[in-house]
LOZABA-661457 format. One record per residue (C-alpha): residue number from 1; residue in three letters; chain; z, y, x. Coordinates in nm, 4 decimals. Example, Ala and Ser with C-alpha at 12.3 -4.5 7.8 and 13.67 -1.06 7.14 Angstrom:
+-----+------+------+----------+----------+----------+
: pos : code : unit :        Z :        Y :        X :
+-----+------+------+----------+----------+----------+
:   1 :  ALA :    A :   0.7800 :  -0.4500 :   1.2300 :
:   2 :  SER :    A :   0.7140 :  -0.1060 :   1.3670 :
+-----+------+------+----------+----------+----------+
END
This chain:
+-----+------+------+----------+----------+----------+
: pos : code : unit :        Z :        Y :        X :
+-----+------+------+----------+----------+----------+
:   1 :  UNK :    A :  -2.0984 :  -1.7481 :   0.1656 :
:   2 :  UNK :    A :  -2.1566 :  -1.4311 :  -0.0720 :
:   3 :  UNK :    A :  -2.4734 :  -1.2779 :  -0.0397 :
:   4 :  UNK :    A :  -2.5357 :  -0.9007 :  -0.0587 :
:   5 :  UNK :    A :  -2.8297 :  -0.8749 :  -0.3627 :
:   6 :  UNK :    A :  -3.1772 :  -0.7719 :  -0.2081 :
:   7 :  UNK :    A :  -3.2726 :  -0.5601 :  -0.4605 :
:   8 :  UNK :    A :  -3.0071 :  -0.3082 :  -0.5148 :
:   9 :  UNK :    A :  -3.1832 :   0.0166 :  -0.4101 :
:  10 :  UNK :    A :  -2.8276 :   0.2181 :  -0.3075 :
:  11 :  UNK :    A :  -2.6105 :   0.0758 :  -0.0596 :
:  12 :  UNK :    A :  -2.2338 :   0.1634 :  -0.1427 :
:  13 :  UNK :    A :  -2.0953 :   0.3008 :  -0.4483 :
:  14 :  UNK :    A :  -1.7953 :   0.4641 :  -0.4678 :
:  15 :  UNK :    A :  -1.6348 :   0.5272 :  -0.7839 :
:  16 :  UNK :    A :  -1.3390 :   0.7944 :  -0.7934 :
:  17 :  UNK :    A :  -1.3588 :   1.1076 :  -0.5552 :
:  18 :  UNK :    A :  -1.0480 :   1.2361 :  -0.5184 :
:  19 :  UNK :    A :  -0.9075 :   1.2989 :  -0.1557 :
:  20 :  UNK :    A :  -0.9108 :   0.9001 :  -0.1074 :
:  21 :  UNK :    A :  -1.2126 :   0.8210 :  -0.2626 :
:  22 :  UNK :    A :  -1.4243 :   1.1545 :  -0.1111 :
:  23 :  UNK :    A :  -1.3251 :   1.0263 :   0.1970 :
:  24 :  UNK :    A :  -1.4522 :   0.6563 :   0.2213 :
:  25 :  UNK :    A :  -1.7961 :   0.8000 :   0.0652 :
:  26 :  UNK :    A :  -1.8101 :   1.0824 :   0.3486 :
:  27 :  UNK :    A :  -1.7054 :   0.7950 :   0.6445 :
:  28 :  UNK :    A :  -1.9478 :   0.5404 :   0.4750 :
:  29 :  UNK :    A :  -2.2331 :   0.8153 :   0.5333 :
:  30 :  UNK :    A :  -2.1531 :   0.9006 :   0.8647 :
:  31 :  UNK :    A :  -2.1843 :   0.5338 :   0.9587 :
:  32 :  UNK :    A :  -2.5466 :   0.5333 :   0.8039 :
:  33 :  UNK :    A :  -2.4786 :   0.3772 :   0.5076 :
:  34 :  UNK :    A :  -2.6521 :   0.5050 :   0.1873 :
:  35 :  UNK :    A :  -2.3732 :   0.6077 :  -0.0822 :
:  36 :  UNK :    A :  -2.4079 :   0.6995 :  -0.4381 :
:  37 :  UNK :    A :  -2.0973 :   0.8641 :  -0.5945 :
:  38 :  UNK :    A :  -1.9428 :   0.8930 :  -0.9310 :
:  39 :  UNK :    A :  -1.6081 :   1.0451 :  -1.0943 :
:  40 :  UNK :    A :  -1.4595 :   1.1051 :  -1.3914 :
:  41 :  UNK :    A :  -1.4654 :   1.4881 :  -1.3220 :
:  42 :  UNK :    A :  -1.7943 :   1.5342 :  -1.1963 :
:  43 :  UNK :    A :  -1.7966 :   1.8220 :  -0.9714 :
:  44 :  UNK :    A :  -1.5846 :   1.6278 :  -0.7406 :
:  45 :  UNK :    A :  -1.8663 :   1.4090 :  -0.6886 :
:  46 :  UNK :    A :  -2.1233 :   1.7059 :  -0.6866 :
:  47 :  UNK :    A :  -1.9173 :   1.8266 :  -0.4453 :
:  48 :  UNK :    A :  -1.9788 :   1.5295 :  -0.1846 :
:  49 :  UNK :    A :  -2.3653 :   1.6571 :  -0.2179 :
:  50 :  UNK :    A :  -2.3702 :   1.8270 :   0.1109 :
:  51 :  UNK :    A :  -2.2166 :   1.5218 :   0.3085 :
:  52 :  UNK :    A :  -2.5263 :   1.3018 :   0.1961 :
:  53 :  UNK :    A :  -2.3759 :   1.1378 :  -0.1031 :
:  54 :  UNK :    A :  -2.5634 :   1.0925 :  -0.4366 :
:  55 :  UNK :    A :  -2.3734 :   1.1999 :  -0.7012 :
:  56 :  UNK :    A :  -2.4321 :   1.0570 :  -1.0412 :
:  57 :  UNK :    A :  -2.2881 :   1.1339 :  -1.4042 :
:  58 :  UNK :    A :  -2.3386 :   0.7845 :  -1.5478 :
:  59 :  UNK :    A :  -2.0724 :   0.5091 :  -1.3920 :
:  60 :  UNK :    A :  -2.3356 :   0.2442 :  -1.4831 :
:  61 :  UNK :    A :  -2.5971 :   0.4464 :  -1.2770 :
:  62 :  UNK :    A :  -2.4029 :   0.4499 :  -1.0391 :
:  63 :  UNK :    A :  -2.3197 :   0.0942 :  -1.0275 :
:  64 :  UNK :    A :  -2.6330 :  -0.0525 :  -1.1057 :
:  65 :  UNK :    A :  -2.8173 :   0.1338 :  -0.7429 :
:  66 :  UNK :    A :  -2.5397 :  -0.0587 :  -0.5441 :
:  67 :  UNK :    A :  -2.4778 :  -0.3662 :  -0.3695 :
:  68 :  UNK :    A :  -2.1180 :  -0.2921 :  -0.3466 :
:  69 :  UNK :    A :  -1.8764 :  -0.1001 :  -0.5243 :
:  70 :  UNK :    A :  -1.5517 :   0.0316 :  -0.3909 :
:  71 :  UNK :    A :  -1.3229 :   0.1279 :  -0.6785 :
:  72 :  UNK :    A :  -1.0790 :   0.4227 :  -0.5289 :
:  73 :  UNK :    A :  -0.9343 :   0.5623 :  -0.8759 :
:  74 :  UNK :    A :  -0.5522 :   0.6481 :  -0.9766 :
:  75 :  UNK :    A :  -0.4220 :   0.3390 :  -1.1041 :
:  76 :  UNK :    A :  -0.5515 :   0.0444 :  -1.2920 :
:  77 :  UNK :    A :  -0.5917 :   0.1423 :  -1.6146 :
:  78 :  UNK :    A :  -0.8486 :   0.3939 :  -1.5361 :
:  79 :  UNK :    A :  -0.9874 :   0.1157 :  -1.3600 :
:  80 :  UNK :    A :  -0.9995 :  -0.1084 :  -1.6297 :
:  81 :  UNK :    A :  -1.1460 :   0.1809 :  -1.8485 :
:  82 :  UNK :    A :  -1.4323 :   0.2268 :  -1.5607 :
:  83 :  UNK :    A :  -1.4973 :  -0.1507 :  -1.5859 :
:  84 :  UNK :    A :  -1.5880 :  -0.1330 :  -1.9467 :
:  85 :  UNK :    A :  -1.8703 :   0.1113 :  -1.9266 :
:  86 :  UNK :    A :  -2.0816 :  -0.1202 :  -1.7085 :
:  87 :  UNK :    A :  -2.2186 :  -0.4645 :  -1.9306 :
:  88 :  UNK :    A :  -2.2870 :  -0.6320 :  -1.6078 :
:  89 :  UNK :    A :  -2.1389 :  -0.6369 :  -1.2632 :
:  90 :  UNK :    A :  -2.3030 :  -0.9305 :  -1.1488 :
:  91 :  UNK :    A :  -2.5415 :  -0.9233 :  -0.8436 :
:  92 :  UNK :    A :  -2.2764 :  -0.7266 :  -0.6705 :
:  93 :  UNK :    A :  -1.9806 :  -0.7450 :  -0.4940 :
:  94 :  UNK :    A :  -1.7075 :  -0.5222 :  -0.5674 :
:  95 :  UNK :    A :  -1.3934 :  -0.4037 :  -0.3887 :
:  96 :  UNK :    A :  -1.0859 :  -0.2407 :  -0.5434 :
:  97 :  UNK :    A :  -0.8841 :   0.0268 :  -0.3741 :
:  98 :  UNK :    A :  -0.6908 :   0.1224 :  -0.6410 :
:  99 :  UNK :    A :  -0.3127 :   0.0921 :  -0.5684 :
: 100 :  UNK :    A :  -0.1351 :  -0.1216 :  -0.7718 :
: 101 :  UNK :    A :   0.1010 :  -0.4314 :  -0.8566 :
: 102 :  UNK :    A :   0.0436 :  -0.7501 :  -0.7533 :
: 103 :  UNK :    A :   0.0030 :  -0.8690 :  -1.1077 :
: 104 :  UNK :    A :  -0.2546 :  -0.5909 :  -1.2050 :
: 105 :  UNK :    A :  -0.4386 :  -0.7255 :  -0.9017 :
: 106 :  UNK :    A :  -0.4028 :  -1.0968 :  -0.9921 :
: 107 :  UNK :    A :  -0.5577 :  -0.9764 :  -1.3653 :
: 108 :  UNK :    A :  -0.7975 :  -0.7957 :  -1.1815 :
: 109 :  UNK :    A :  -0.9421 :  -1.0618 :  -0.9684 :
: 110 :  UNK :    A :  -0.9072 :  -1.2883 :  -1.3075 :
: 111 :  UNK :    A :  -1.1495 :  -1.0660 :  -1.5077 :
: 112 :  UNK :    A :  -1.4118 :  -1.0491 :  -1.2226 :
: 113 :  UNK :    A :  -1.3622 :  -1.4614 :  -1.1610 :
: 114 :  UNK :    A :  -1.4583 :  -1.4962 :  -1.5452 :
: 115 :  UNK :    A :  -1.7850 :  -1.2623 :  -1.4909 :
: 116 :  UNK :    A :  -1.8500 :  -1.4429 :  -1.1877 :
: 117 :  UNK :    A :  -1.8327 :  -1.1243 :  -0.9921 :
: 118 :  UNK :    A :  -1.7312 :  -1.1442 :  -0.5920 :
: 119 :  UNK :    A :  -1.4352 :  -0.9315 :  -0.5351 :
: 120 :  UNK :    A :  -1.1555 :  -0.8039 :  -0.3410 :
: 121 :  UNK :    A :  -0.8601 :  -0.6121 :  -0.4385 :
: 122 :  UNK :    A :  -0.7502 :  -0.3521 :  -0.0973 :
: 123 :  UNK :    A :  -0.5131 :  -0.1191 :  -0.0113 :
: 124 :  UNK :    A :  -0.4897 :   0.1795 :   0.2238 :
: 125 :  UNK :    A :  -0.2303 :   0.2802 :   0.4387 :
: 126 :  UNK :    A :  -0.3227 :   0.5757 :   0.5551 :
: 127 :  UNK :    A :  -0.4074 :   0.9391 :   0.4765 :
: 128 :  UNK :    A :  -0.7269 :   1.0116 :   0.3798 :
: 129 :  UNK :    A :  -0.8122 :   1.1929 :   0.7079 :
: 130 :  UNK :    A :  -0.7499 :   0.9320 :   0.9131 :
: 131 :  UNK :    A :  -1.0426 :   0.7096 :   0.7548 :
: 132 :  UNK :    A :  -1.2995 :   0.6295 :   0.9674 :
: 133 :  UNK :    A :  -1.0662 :   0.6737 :   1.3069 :
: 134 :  UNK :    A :  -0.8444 :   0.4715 :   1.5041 :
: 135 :  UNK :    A :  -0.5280 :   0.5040 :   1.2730 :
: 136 :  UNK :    A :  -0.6518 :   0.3658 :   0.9968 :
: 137 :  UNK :    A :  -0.4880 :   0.0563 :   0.8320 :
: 138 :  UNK :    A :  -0.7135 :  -0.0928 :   0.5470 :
: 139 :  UNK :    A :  -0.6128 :  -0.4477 :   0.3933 :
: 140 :  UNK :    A :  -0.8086 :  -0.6782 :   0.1397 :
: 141 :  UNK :    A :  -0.7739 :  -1.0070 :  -0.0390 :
: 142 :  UNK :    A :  -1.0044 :  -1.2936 :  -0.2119 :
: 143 :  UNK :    A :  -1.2213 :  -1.5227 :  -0.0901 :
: 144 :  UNK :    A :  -1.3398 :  -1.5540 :   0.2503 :
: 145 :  UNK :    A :  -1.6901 :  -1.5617 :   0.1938 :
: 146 :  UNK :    A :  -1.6518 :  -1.2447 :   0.0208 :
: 147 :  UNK :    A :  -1.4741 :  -1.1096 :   0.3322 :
: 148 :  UNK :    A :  -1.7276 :  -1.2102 :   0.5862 :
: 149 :  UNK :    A :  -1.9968 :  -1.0795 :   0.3734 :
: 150 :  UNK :    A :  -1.8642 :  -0.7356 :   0.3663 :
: 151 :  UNK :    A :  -1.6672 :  -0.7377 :   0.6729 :
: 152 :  UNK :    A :  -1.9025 :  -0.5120 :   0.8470 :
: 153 :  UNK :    A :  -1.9334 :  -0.2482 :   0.5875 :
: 154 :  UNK :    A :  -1.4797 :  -0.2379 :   0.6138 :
: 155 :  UNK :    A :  -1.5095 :  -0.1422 :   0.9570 :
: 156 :  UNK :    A :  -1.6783 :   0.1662 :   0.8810 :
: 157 :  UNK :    A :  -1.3533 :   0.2682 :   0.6960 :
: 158 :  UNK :    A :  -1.1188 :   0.1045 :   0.9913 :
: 159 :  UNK :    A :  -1.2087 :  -0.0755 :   1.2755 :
: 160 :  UNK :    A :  -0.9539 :  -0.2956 :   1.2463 :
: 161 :  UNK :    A :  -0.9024 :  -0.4057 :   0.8804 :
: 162 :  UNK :    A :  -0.6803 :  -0.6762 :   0.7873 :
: 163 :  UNK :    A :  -0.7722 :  -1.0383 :   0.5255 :
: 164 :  UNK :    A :  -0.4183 :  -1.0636 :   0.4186 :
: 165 :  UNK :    A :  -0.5206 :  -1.4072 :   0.2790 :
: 166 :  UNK :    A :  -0.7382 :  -1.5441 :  -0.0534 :
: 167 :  UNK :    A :  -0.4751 :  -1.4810 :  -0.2600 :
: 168 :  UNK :    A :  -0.6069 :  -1.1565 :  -0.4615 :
: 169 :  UNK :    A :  -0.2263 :  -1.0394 :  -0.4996 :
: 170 :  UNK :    A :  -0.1662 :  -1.0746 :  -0.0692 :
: 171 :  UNK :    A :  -0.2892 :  -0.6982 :  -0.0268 :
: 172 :  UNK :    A :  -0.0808 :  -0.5565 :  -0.3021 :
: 173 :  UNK :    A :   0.2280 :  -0.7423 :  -0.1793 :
: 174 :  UNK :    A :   0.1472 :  -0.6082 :   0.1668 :
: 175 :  UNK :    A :   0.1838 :  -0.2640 :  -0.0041 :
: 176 :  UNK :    A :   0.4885 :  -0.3374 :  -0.2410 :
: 177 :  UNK :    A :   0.6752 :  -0.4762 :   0.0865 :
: 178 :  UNK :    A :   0.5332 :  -0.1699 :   0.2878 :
: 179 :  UNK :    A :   0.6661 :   0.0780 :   0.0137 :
: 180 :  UNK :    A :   0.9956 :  -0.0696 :   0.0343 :
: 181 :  UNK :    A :   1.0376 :   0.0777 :   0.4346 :
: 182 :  UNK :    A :   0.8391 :   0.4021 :   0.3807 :
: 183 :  UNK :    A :   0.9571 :   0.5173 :   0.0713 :
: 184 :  UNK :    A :   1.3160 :   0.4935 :   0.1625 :
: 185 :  UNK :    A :   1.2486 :   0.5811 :   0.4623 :
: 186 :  UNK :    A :   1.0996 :   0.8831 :   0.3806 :
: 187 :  UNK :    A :   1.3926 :   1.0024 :   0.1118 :
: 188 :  UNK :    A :   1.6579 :   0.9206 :   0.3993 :
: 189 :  UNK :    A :   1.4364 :   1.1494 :   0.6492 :
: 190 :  UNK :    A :   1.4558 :   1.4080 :   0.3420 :
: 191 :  UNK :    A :   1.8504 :   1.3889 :   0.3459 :
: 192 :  UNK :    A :   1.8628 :   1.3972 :   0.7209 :
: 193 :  UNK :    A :   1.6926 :   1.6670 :   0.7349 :
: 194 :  UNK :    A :   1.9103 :   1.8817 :   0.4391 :
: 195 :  UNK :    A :   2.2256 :   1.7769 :   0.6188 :
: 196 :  UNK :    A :   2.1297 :   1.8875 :   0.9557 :
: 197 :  UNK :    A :   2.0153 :   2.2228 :   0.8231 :
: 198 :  UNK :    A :   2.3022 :   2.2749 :   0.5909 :
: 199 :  UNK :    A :   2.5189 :   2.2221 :   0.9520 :
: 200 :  UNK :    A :   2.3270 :   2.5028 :   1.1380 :
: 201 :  UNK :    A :   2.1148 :   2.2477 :   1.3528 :
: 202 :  UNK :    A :   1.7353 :   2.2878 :   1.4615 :
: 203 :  UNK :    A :   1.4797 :   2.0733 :   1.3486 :
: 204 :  UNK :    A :   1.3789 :   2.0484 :   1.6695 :
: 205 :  UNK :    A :   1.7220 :   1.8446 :   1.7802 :
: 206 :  UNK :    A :   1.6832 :   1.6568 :   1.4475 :
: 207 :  UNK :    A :   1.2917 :   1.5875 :   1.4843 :
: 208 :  UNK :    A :   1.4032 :   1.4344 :   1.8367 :
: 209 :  UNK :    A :   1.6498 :   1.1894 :   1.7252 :
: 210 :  UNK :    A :   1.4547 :   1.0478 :   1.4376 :
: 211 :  UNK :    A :   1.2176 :   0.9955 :   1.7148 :
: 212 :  UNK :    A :   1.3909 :   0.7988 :   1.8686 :
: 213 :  UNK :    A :   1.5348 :   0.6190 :   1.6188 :
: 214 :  UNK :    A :   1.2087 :   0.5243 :   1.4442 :
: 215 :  UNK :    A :   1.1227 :   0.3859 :   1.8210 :
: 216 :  UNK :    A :   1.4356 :   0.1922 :   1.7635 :
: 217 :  UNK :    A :   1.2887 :   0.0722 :   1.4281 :
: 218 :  UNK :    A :   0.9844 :  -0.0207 :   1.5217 :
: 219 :  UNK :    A :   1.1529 :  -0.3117 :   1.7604 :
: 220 :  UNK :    A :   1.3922 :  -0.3613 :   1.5216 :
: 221 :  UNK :    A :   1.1217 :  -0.4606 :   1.2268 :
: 222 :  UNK :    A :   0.9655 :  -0.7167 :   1.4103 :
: 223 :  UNK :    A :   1.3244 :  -0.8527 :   1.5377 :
: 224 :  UNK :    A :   1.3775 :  -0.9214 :   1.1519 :
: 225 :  UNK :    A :   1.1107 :  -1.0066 :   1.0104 :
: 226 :  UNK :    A :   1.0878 :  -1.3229 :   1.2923 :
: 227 :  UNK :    A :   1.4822 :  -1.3873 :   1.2443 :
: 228 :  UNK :    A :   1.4002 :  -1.3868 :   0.8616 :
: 229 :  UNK :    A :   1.1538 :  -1.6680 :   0.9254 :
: 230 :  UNK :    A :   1.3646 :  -1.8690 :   1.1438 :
: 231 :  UNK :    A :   1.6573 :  -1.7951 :   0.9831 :
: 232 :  UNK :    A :   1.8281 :  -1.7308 :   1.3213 :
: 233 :  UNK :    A :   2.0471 :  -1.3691 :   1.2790 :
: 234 :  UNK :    A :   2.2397 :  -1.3492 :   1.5334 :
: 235 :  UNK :    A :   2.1950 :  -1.0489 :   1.7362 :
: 236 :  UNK :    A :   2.2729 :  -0.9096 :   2.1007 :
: 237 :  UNK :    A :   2.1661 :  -0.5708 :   1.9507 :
: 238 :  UNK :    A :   2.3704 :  -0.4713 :   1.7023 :
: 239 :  UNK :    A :   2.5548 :  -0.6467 :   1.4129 :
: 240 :  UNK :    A :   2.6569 :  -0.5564 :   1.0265 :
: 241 :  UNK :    A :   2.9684 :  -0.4614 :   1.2078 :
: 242 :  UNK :    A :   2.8028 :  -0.2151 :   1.4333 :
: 243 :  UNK :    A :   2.6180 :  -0.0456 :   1.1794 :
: 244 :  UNK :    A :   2.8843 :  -0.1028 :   0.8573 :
: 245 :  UNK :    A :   3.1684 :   0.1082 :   1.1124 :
: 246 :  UNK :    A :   3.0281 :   0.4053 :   1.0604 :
: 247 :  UNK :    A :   3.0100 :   0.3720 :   0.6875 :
: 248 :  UNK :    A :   3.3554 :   0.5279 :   0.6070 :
: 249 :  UNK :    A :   3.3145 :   0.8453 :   0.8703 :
: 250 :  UNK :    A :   2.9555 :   0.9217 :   0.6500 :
: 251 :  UNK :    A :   3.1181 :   0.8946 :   0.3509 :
: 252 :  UNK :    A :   3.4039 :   1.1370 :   0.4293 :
: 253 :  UNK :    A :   3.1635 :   1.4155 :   0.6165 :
: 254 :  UNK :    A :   2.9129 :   1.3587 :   0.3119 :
: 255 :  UNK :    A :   3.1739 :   1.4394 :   0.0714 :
: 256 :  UNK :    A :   3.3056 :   1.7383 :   0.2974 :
: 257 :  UNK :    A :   2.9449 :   1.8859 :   0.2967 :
: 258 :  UNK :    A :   2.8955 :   1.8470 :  -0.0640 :
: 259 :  UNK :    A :   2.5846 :   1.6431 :   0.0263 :
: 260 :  UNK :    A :   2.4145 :   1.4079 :  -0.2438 :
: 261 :  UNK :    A :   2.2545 :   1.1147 :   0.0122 :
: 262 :  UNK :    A :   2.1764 :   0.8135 :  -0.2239 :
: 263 :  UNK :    A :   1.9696 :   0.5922 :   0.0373 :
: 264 :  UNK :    A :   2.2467 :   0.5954 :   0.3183 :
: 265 :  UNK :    A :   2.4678 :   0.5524 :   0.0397 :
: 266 :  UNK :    A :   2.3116 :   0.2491 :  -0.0805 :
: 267 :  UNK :    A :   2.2846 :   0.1164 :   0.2662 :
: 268 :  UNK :    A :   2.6182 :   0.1172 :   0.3450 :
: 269 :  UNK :    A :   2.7088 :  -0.0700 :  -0.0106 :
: 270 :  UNK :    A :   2.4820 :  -0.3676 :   0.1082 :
: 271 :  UNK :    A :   2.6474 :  -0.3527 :   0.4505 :
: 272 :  UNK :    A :   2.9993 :  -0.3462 :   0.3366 :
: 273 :  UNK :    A :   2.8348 :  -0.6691 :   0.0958 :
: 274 :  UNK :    A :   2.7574 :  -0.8196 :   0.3997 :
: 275 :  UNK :    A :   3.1024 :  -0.7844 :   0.5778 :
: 276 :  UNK :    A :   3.2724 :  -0.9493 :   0.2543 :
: 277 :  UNK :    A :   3.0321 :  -1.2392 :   0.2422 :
: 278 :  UNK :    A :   3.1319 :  -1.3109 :   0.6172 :
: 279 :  UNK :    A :   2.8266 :  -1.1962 :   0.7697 :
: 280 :  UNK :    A :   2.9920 :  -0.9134 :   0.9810 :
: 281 :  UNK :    A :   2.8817 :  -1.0698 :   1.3470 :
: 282 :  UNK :    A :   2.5210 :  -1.1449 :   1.2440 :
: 283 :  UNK :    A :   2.2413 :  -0.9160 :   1.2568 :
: 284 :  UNK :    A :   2.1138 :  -0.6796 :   0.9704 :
: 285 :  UNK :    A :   1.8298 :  -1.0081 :   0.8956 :
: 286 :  UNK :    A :   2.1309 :  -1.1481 :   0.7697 :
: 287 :  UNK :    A :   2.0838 :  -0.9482 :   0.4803 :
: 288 :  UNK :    A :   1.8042 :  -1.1388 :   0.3904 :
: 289 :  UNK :    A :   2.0286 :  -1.4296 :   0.2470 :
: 290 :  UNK :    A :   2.2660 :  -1.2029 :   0.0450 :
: 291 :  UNK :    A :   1.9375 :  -1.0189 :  -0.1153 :
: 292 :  UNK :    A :   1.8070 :  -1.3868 :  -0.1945 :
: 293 :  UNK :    A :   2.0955 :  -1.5364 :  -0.3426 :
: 294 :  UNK :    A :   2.0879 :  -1.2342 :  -0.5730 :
: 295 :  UNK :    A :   1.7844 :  -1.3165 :  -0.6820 :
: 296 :  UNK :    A :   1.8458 :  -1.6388 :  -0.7481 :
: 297 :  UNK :    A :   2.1471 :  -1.5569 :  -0.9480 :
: 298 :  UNK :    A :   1.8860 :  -1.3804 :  -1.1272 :
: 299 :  UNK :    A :   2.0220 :  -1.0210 :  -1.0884 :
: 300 :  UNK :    A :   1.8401 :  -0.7277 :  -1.2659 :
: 301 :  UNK :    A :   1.5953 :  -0.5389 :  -1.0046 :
: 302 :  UNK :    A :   1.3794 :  -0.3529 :  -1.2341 :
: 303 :  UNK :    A :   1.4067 :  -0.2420 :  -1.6090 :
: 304 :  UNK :    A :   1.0738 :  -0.3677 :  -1.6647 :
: 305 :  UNK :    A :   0.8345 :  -0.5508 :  -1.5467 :
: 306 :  UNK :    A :   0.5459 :  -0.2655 :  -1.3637 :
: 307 :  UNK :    A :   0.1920 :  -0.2461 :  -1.5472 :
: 308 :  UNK :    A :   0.2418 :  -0.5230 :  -1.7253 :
: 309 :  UNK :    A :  -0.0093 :  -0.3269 :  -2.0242 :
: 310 :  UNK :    A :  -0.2629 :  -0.2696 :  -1.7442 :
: 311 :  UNK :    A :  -0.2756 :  -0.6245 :  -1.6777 :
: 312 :  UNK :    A :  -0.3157 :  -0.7407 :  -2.0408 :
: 313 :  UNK :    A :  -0.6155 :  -0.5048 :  -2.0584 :
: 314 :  UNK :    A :  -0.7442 :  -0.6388 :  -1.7322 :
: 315 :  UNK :    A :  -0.6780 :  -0.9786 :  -1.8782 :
: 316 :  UNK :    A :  -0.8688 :  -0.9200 :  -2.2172 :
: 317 :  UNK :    A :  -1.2530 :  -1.0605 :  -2.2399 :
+-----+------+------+----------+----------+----------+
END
């Protein structure tokens, strides 16, 4: 099993104070820990001062007090340029919050396996005020011993947080997958919410139907997501049918409106997919197989591959 250092004379580092990063290093001091601080801008860290952080100009400095380091900065290449102002990170365990790809973290995990540095790569799923409480959703990957070892210190920041597996990328897949729903999600809510006011209707009306409906999704995630595994899709729900019917009436009152709505849009071009591969009486997991077989066709998804420079740096000795 990792073992924390004895020696290190500062607890927790955090490294990048933004609204993310301030608030681990405030939660990690209200659960007694002892936190040293650094960031690129340093009055951000300075500011932290009256919560009982130490803030420190040197990233080394600040690395060298702790036992662990929690990386919380805006993407991996500042990361990777934070990396190469320390010589040595052994005799430490370090944790990444940065958001990124899975391949930036699978580089990531590569270039502290070669330093023989214990590490996880995390994400968050949450806002930064809800760190610390009830709501927040934390996930890490790596090795298990490296889990265990700084399992307690994670449940300051959640009391539930999640080992998505020893596979360094697991966390960052969690978070690709998860960005699929929200951000969608979020950009339908968005055009929603401009048709309903463009028609004269309260946001109250609207606020309680997407209530309801995100009720509706909640079941309806899990439904899928066990079909998908099973590859069982039929349905006593609903069916591409159900849903695909109303494609044609949307269309129409979109185009009456004058209303620009790409996501429903889109969603009704994979439906109406489904109905011509013959898929009309199964449920919307169906879509699953029609998405697949896509991909093993080999159809374009992306223009080009995400980070991929990050990840060579990362990769570099």
């Amino acid at each position: 099993m990792t073992t924390m250092p004895p020696n290190a004379t500062g607890e927790v580092a955090v490294l990048g104070c933004g609204l993310m990063g301030a608030a681990l290093a405030r939660t990690l001091v209200r659960h007694g820990h002892s936190v040293v601080a650094w960031n690129r801008t340093h009055e951000r860290a300075a500011a932290l001062a009256s919560d009982g952080v130490v803030a420190l100009r040197d990233v080394a400095a600040a690395a060298d007090r702790a036992r662990v380091v929690i990386l919380c900065l805006n993407d991996y290449e500042a990361t990777h340029s934070v990396l190469t102002q320390v010589d040595d990170w052994r005799g430490r365990v370090v944790i990444n919050l940065t958001s990124g790809t899975p391949g930036e973290a699978q580089a990531a995990g590569q270039w502290f396996g070669e330093r023989d540095v214990p590490y996880l790569d995390g994400t968050i799923f949450c806002y930064p005020e809800d760190i610390g409480g009830q709501e927040a959703l934390l996930a890490y990957a790596g090795a298990s011993s490296t889990w265990h070892a700084v399992r307690p210190l994670l449940e300051s920041l959640g009391p539930a947080p999640l080992h998505v597996g020893v596979d360094v990328r697991a966390a960052n897949i969690l978070l690709m997958g998860g960005s699929m729903f929200y951000l969608p999600a979020m950009v339908a809510c968005t055009e929603m919410a401009t048709y309903l006011h463009g028609q004269g209707i309260s946001p109250e009306f609207g606020l309680r139907v997407m209530r309801m409906f995100a009720r509706n999704l909640v079941t309806a995630t899990g439904e899928i997501q066990t079909a998908i595994v099973n590859g069982n899709h039929r349905s006593d729900r609903a069916t591409i049918d159900t849903y695909a019917h109303v494609d044609q009436p949307i269309a129409d009152e979109l185009a009456r409106a004058g209303q620009r709505a790409p996501v429903v849009t889109a969603a009704a071009r994979l439906l109406s997919d489904g109905q011509a591969a013959g898929m009309g009486g199964l449920g919307p997991s169906a879509l699953s197989d029609l998405l697949a077989e896509a991909s093993r066709r080999g159809e374009p998804v992306v223009k080009k591959p995400v980070g991929a420079r990050v990840s060579s740096a990362l990769s570099s000795p």
